[in-house]
PyMOL Python script that loads the backbone (N, CA, C, O; Angstrom):
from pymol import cmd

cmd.read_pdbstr("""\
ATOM      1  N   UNK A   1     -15.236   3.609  -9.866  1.00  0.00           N
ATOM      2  CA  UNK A   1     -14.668   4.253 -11.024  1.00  0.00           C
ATOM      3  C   UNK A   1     -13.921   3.201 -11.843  1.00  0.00           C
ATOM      4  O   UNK A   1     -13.137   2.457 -11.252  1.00  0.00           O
ATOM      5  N   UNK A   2     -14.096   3.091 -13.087  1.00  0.00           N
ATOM      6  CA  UNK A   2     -13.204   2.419 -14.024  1.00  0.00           C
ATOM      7  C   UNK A   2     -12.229   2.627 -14.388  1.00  0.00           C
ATOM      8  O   UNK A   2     -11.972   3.806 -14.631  1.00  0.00           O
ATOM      9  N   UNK A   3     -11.045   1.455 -14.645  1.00  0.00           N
ATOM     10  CA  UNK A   3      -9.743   1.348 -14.560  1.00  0.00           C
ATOM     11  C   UNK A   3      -9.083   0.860 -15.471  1.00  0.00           C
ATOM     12  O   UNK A   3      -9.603  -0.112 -16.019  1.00  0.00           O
ATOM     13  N   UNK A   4      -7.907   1.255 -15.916  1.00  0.00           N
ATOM     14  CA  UNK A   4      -7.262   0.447 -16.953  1.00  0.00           C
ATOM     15  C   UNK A   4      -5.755   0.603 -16.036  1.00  0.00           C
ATOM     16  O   UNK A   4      -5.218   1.445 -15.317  1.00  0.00           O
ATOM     17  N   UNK A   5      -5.388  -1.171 -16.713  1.00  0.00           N
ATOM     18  CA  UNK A   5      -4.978  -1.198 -16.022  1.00  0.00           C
ATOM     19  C   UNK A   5      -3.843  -1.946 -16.696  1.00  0.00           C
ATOM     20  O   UNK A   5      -4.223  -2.969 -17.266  1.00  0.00           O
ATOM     21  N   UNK A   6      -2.407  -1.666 -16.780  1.00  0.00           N
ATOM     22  CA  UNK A   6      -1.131  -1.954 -17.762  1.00  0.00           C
ATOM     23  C   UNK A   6      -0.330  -3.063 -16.723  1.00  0.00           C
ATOM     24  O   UNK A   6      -0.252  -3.098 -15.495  1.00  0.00           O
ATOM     25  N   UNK A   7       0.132  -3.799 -17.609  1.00  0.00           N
ATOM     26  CA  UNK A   7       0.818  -5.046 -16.652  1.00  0.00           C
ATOM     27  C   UNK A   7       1.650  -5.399 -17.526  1.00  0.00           C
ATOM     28  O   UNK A   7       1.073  -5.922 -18.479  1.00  0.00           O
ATOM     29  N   UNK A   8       3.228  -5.332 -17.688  1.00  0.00           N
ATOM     30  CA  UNK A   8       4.197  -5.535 -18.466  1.00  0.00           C
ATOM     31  C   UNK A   8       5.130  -6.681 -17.393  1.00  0.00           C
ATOM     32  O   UNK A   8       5.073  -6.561 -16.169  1.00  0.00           O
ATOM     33  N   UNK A   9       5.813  -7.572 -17.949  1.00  0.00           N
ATOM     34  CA  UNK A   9       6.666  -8.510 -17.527  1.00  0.00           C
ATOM     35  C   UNK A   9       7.837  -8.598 -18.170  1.00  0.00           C
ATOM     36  O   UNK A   9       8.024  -9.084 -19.285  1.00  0.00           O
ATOM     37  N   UNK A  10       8.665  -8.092 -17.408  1.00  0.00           N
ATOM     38  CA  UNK A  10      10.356  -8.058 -18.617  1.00  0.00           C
ATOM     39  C   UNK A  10      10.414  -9.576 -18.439  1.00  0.00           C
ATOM     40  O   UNK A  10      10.080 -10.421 -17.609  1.00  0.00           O
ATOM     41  N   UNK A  11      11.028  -9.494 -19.680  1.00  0.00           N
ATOM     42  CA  UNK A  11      11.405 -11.166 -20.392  1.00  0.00           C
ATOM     43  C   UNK A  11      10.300 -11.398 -21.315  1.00  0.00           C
ATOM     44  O   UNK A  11      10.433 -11.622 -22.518  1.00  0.00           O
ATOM     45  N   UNK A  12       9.416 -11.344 -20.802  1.00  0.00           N
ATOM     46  CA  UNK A  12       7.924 -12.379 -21.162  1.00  0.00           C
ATOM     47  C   UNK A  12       7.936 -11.903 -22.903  1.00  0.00           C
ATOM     48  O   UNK A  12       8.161 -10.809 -23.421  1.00  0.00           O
ATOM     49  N   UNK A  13       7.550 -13.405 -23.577  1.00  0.00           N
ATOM     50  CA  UNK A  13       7.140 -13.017 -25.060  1.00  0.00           C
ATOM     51  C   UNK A  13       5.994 -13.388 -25.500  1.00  0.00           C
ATOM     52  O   UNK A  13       5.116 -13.784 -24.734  1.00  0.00           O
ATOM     53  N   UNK A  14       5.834 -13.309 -26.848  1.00  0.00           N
ATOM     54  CA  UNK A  14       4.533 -13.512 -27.211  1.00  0.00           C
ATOM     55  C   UNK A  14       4.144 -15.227 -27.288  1.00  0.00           C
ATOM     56  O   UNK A  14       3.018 -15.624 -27.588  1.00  0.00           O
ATOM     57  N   UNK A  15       5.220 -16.075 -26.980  1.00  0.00           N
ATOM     58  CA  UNK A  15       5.121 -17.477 -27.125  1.00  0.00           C
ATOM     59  C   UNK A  15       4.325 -18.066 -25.359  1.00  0.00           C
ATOM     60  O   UNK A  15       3.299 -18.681 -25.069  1.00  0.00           O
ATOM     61  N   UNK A  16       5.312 -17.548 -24.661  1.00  0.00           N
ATOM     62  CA  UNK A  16       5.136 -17.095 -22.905  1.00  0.00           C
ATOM     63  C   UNK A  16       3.497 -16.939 -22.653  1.00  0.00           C
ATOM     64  O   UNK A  16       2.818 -17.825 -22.135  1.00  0.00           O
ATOM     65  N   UNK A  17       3.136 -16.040 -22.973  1.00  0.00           N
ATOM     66  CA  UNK A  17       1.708 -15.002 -23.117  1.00  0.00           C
ATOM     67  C   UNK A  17       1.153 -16.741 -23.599  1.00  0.00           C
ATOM     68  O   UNK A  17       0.670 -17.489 -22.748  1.00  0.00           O
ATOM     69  N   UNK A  18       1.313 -17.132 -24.938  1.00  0.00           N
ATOM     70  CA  UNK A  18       0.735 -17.521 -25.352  1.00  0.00           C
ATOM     71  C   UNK A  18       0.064 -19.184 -24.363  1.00  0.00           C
ATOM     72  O   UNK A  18      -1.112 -19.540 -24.439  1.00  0.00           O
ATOM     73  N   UNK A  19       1.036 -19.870 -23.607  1.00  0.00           N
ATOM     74  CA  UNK A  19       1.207 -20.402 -22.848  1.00  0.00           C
ATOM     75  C   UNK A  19       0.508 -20.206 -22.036  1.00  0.00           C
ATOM     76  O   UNK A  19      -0.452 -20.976 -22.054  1.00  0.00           O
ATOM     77  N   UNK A  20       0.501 -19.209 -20.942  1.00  0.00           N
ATOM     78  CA  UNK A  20       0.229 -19.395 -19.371  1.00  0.00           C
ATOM     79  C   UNK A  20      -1.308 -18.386 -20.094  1.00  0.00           C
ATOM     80  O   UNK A  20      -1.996 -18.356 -19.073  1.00  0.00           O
ATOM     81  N   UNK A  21      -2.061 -17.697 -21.069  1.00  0.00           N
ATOM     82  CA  UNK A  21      -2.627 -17.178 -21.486  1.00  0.00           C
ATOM     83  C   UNK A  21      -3.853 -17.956 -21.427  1.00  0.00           C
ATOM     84  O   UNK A  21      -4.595 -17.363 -20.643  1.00  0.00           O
ATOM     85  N   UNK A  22      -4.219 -18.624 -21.715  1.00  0.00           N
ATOM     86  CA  UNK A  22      -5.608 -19.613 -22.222  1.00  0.00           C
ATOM     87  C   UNK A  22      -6.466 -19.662 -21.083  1.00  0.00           C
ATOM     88  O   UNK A  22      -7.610 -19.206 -21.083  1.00  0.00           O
ATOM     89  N   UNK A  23      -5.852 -20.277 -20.004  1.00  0.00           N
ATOM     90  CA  UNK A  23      -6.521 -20.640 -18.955  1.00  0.00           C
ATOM     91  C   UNK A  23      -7.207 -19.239 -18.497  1.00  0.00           C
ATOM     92  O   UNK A  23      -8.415 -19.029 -18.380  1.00  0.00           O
ATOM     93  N   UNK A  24      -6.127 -18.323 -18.263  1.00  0.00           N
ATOM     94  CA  UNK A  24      -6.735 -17.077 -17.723  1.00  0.00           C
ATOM     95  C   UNK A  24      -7.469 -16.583 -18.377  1.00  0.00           C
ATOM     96  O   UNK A  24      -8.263 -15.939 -17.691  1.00  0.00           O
ATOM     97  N   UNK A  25      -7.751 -16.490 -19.864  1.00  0.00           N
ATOM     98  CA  UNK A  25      -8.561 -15.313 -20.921  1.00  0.00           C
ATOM     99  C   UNK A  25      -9.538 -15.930 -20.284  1.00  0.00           C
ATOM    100  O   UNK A  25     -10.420 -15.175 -19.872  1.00  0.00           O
ATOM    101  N   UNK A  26      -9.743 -17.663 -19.952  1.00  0.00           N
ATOM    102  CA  UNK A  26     -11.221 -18.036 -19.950  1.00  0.00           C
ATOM    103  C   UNK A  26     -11.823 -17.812 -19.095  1.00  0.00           C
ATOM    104  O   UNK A  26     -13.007 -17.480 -19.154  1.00  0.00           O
ATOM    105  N   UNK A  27     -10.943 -17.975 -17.739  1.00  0.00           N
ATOM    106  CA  UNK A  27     -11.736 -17.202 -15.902  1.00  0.00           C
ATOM    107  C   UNK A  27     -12.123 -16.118 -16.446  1.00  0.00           C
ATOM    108  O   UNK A  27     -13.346 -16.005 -16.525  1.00  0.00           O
ATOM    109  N   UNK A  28     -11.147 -14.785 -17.086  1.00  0.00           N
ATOM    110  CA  UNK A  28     -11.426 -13.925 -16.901  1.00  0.00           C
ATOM    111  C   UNK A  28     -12.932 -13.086 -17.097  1.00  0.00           C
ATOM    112  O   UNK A  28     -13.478 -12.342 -16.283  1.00  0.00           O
ATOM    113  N   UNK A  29     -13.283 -13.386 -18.138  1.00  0.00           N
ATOM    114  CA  UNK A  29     -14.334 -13.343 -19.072  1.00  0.00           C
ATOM    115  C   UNK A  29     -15.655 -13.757 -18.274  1.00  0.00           C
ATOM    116  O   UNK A  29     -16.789 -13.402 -18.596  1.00  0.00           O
ATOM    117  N   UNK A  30     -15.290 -14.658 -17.054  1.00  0.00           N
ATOM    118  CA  UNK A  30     -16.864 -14.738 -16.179  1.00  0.00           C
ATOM    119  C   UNK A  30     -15.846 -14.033 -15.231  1.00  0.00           C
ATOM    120  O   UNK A  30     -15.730 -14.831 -14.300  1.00  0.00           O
ATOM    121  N   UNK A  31     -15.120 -13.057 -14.999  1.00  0.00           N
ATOM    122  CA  UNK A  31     -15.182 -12.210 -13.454  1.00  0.00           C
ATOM    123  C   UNK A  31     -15.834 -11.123 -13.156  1.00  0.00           C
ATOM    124  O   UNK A  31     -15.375 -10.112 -13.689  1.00  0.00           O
ATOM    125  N   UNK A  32     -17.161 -10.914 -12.186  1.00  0.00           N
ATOM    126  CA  UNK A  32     -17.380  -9.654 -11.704  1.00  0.00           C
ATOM    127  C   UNK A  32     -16.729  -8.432 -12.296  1.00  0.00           C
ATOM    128  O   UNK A  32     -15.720  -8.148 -11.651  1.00  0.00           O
ATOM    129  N   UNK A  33     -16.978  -7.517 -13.414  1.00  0.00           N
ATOM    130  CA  UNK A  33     -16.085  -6.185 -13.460  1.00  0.00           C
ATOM    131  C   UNK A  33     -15.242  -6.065 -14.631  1.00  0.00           C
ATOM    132  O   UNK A  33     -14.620  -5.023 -14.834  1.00  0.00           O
ATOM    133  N   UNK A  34     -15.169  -7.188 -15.519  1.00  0.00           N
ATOM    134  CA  UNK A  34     -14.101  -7.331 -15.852  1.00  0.00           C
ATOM    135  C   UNK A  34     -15.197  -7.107 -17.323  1.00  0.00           C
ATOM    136  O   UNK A  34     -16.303  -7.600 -17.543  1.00  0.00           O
ATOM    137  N   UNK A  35     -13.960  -5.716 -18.553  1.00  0.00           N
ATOM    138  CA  UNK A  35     -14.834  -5.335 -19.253  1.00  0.00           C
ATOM    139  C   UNK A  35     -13.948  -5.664 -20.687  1.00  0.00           C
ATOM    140  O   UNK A  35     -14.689  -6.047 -21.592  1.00  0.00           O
ATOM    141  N   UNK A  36     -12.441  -5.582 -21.070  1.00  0.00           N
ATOM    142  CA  UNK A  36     -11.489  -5.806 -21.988  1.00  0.00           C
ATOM    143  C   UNK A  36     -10.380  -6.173 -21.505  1.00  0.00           C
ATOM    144  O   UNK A  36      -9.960  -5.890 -20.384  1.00  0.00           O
ATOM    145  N   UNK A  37      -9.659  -7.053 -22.616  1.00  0.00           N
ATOM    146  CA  UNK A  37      -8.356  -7.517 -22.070  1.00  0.00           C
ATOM    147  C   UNK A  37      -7.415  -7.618 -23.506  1.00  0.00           C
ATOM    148  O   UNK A  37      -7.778  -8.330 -24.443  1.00  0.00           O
ATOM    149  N   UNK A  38      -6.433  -6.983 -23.535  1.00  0.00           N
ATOM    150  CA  UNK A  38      -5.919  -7.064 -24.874  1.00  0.00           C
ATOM    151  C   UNK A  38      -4.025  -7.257 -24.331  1.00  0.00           C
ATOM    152  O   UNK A  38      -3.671  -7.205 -23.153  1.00  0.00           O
ATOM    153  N   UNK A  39      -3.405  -7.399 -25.104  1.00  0.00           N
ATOM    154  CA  UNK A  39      -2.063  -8.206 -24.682  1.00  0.00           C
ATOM    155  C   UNK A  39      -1.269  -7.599 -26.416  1.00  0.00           C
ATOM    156  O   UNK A  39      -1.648  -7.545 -27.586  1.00  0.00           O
ATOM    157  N   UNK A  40      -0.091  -7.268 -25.685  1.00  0.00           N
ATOM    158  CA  UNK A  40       0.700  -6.474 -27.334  1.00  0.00           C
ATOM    159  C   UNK A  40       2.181  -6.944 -26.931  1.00  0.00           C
ATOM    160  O   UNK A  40       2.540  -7.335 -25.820  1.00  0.00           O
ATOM    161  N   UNK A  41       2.778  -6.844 -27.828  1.00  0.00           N
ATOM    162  CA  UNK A  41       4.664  -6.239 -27.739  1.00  0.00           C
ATOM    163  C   UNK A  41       4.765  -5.395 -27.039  1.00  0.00           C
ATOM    164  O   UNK A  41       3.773  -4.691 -26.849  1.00  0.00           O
ATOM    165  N   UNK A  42       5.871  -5.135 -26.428  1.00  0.00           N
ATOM    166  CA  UNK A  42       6.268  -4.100 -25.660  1.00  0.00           C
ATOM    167  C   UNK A  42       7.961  -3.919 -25.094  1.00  0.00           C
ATOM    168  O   UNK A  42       8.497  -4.633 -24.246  1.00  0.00           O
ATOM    169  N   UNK A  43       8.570  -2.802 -25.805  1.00  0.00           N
ATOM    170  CA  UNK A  43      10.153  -2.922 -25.555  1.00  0.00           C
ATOM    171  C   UNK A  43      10.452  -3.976 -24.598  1.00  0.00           C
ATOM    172  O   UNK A  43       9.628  -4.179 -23.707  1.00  0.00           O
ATOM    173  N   UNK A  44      11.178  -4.456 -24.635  1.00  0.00           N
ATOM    174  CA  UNK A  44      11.715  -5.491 -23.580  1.00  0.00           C
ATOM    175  C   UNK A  44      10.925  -6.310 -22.953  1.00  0.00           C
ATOM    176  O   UNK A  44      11.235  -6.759 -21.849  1.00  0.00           O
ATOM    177  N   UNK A  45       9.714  -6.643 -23.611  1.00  0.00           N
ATOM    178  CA  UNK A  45       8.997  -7.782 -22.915  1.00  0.00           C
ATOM    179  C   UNK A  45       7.903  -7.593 -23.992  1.00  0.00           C
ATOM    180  O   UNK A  45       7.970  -7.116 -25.125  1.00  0.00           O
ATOM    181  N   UNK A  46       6.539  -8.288 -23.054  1.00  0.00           N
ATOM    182  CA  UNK A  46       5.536  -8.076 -23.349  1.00  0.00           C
ATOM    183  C   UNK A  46       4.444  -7.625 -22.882  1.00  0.00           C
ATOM    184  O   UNK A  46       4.525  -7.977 -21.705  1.00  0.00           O
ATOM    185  N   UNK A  47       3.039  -6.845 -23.045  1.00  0.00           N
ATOM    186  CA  UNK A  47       2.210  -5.987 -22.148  1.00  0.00           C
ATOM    187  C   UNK A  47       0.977  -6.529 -22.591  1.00  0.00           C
ATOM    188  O   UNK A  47       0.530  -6.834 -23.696  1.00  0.00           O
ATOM    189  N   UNK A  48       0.436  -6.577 -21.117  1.00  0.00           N
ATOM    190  CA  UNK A  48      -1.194  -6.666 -21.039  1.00  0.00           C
ATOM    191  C   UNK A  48      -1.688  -5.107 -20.488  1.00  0.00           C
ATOM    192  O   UNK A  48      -1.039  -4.319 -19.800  1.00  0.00           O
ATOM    193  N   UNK A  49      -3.169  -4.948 -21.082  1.00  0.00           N
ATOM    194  CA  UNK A  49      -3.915  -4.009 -21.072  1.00  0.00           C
ATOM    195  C   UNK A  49      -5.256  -4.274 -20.459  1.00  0.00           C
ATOM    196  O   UNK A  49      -5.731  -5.231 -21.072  1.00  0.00           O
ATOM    197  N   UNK A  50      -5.916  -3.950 -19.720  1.00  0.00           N
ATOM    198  CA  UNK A  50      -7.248  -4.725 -19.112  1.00  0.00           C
ATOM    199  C   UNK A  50      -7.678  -3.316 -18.556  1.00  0.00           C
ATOM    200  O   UNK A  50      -6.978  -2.320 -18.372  1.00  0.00           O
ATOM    201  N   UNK A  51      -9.455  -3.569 -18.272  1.00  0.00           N
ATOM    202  CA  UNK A  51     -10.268  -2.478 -18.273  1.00  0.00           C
ATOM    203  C   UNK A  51     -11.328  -2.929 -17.772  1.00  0.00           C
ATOM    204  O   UNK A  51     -12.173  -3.630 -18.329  1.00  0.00           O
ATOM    205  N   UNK A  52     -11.298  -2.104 -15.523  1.00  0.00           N
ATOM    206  CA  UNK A  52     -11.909  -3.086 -14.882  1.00  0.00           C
ATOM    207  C   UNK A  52     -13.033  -2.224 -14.519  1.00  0.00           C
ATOM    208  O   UNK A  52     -12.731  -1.045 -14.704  1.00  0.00           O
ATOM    209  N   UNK A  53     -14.631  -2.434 -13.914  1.00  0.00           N
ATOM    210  CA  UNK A  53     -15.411  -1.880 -13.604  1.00  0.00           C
ATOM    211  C   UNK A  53     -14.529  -0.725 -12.231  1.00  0.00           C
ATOM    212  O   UNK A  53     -14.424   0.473 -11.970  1.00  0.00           O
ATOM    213  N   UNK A  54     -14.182  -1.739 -11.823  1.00  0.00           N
ATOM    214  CA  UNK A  54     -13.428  -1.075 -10.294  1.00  0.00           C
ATOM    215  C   UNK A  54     -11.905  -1.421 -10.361  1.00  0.00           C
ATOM    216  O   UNK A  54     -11.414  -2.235 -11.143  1.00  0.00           O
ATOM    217  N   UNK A  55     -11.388  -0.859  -9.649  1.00  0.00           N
ATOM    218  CA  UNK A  55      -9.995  -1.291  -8.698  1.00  0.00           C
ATOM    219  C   UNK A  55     -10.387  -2.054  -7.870  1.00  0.00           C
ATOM    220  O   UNK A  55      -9.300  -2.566  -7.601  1.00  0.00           O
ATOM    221  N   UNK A  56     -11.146  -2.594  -7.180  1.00  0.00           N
ATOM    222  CA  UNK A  56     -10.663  -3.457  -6.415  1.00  0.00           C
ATOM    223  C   UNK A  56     -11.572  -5.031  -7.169  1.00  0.00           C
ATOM    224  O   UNK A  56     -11.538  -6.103  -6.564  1.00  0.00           O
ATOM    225  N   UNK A  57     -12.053  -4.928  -8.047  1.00  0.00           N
ATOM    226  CA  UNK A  57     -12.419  -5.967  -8.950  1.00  0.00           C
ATOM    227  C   UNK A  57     -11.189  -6.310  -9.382  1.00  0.00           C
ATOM    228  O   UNK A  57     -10.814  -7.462  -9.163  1.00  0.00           O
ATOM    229  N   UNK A  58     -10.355  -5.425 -10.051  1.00  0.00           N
ATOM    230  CA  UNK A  58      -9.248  -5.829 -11.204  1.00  0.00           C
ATOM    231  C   UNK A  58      -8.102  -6.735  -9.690  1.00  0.00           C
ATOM    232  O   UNK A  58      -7.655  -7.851  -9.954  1.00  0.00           O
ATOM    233  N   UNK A  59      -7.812  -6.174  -8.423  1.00  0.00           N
ATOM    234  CA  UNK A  59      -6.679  -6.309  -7.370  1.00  0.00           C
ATOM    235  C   UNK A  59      -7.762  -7.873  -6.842  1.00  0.00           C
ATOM    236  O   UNK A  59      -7.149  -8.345  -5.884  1.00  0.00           O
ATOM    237  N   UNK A  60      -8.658  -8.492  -7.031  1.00  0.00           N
ATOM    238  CA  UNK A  60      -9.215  -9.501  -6.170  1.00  0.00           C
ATOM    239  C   UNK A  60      -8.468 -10.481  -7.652  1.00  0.00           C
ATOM    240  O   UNK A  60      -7.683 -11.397  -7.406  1.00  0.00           O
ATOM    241  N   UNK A  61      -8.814 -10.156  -9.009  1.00  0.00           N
ATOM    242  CA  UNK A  61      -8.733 -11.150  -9.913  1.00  0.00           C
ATOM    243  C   UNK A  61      -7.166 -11.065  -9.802  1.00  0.00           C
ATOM    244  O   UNK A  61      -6.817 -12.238  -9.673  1.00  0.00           O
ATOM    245  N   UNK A  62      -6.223 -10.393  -9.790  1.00  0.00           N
ATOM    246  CA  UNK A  62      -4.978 -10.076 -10.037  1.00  0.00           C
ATOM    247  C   UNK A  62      -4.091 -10.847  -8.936  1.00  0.00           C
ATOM    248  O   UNK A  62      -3.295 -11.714  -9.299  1.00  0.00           O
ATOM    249  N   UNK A  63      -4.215 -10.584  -7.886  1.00  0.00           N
ATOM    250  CA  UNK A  63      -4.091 -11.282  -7.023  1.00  0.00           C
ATOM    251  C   UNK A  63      -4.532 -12.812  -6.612  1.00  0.00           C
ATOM    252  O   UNK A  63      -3.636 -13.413  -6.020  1.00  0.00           O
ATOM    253  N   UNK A  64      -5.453 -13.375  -6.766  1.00  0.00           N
ATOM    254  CA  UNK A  64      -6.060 -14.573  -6.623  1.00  0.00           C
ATOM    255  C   UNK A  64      -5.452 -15.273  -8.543  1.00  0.00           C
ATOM    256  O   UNK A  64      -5.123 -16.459  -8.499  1.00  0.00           O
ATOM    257  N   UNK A  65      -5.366 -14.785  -9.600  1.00  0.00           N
ATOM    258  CA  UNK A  65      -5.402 -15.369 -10.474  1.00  0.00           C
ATOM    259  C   UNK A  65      -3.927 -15.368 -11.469  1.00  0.00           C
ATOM    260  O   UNK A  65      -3.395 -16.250 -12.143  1.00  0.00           O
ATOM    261  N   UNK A  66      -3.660 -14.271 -11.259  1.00  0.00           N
ATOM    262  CA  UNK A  66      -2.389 -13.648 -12.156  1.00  0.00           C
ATOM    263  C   UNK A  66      -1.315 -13.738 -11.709  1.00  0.00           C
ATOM    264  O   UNK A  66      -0.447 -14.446 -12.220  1.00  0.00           O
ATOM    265  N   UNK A  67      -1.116 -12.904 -10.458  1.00  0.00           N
ATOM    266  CA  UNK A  67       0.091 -13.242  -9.137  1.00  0.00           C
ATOM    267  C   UNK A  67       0.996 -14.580  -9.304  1.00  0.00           C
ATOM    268  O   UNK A  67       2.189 -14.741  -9.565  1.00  0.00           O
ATOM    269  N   UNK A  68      -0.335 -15.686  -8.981  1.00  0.00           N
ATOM    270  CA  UNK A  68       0.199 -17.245  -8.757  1.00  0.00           C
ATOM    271  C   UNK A  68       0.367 -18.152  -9.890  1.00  0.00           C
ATOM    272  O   UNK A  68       0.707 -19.328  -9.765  1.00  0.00           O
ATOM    273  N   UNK A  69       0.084 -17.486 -11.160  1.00  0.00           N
ATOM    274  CA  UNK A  69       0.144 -18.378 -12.497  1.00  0.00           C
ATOM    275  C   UNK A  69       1.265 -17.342 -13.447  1.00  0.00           C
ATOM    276  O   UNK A  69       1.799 -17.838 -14.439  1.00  0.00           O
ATOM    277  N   UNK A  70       1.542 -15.986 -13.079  1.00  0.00           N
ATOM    278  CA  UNK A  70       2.806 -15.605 -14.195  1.00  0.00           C
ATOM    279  C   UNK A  70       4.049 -15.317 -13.420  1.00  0.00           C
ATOM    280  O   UNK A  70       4.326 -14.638 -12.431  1.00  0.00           O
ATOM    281  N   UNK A  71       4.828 -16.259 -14.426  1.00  0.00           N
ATOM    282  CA  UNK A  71       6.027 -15.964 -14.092  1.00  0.00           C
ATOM    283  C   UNK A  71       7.056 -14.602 -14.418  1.00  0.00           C
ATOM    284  O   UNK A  71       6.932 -13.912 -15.430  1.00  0.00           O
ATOM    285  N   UNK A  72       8.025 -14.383 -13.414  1.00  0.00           N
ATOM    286  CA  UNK A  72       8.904 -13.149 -13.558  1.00  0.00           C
ATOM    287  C   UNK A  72       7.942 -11.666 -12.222  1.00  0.00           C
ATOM    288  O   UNK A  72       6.858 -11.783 -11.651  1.00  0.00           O
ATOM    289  N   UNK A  73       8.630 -10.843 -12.192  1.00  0.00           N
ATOM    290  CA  UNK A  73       8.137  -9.824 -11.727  1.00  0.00           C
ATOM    291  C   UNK A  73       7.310  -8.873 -12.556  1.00  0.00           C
ATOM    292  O   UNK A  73       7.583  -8.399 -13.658  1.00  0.00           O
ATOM    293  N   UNK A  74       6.217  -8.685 -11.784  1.00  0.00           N
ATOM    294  CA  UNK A  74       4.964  -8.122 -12.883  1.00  0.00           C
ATOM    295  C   UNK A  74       4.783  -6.488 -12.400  1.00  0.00           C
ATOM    296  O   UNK A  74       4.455  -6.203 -11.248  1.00  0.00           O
ATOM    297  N   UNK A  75       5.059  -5.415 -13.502  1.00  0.00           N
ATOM    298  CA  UNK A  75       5.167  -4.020 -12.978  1.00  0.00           C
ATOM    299  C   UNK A  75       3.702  -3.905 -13.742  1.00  0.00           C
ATOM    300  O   UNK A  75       3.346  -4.398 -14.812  1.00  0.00           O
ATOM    301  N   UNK A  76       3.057  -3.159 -12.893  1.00  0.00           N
ATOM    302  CA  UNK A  76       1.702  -2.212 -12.629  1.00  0.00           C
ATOM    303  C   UNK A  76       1.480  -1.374 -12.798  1.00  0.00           C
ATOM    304  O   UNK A  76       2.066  -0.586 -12.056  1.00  0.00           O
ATOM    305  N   UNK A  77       0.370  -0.622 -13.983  1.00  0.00           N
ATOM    306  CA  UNK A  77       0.100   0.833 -13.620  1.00  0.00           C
ATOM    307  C   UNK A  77      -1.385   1.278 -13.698  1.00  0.00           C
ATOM    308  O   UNK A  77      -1.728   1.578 -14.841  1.00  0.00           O
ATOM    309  N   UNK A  78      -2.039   1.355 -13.049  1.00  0.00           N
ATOM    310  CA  UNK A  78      -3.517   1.034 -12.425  1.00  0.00           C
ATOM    311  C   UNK A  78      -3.891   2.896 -12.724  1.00  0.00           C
ATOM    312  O   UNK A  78      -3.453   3.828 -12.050  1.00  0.00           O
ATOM    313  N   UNK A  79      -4.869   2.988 -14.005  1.00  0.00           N
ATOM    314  CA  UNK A  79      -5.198   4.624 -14.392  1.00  0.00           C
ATOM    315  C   UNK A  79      -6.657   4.615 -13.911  1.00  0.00           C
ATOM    316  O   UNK A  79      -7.424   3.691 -14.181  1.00  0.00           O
ATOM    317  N   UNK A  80      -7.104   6.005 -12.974  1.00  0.00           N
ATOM    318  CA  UNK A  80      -8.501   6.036 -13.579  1.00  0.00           C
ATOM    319  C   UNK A  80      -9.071   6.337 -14.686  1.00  0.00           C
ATOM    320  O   UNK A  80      -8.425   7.024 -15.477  1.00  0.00           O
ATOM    321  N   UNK A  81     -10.316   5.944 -15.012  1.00  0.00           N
ATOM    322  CA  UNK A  81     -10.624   6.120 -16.188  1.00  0.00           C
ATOM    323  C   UNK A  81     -11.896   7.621 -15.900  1.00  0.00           C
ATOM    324  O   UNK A  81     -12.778   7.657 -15.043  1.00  0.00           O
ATOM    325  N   UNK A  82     -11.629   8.474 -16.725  1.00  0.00           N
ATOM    326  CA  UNK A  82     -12.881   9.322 -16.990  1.00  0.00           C
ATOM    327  C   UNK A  82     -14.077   8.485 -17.650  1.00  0.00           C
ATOM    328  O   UNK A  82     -15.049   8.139 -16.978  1.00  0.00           O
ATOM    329  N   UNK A  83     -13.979   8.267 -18.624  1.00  0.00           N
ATOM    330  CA  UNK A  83     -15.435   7.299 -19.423  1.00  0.00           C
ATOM    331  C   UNK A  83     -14.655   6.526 -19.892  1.00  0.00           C
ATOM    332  O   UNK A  83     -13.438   6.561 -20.075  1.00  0.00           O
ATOM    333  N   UNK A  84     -15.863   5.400 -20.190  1.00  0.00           N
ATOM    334  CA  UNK A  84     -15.382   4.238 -20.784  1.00  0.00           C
ATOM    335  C   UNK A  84     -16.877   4.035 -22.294  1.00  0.00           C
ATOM    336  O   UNK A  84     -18.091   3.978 -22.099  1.00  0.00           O
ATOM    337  N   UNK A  85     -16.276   3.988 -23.392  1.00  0.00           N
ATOM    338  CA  UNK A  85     -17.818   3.934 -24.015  1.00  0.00           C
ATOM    339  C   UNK A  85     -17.431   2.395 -24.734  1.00  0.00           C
ATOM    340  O   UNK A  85     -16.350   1.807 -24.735  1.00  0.00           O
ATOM    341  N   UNK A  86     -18.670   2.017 -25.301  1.00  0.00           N
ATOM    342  CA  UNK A  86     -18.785   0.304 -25.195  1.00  0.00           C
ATOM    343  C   UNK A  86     -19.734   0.199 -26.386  1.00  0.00           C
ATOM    344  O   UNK A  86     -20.692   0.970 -26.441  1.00  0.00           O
ATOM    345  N   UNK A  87     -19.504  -0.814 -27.458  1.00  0.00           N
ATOM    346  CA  UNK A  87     -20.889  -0.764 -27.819  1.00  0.00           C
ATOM    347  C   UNK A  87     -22.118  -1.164 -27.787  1.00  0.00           C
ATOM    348  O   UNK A  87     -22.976  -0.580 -28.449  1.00  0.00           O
TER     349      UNK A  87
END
""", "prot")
cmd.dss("prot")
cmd.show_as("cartoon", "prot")
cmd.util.cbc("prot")
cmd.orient("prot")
């Protein structure tokens, strides 16, 4: 089932993002599952948005890639998705 999946970091800004950002957009984009990734403002920090074939696609990249390259404590909120349409 497909997932979206919210990842906010208090502190983090759009300069931050912009930084530790590059390397990852580019793995991401060849990972197994991996379908959108979009990154905004967000009260008191800043938020990523991502949209994975699976949960446990999005928890192998997240873990192996994200975990060990962003700094601060990273809060999670992992939705199923009913449909996903694409064009």
């Amino acid at each position: 089932m497909s997932v979206l999946v919210r990842m906010s970091v208090a502190g983090m800004d759009a300069a931050t993002y912009d930084q530790v950002s590059p390397h990852l957009v580019e793995l991401i984009k060849q990972q197994p599952g991996f379908v959108m990734h979009v990154a905004y403002p967000s009260p008191g920090g800043f938020a990523v948005g991502e949209v994975w074939e699976s949960r446990e696609q999005w928890a192998k990249w997240f873990n192996e890639n994200v975990k060990p390259n962003v700094p601060g404590e990273i809060q999670q909120e992992v939705i199923d998705l009913h449909a996903v349409a694409q064009p």
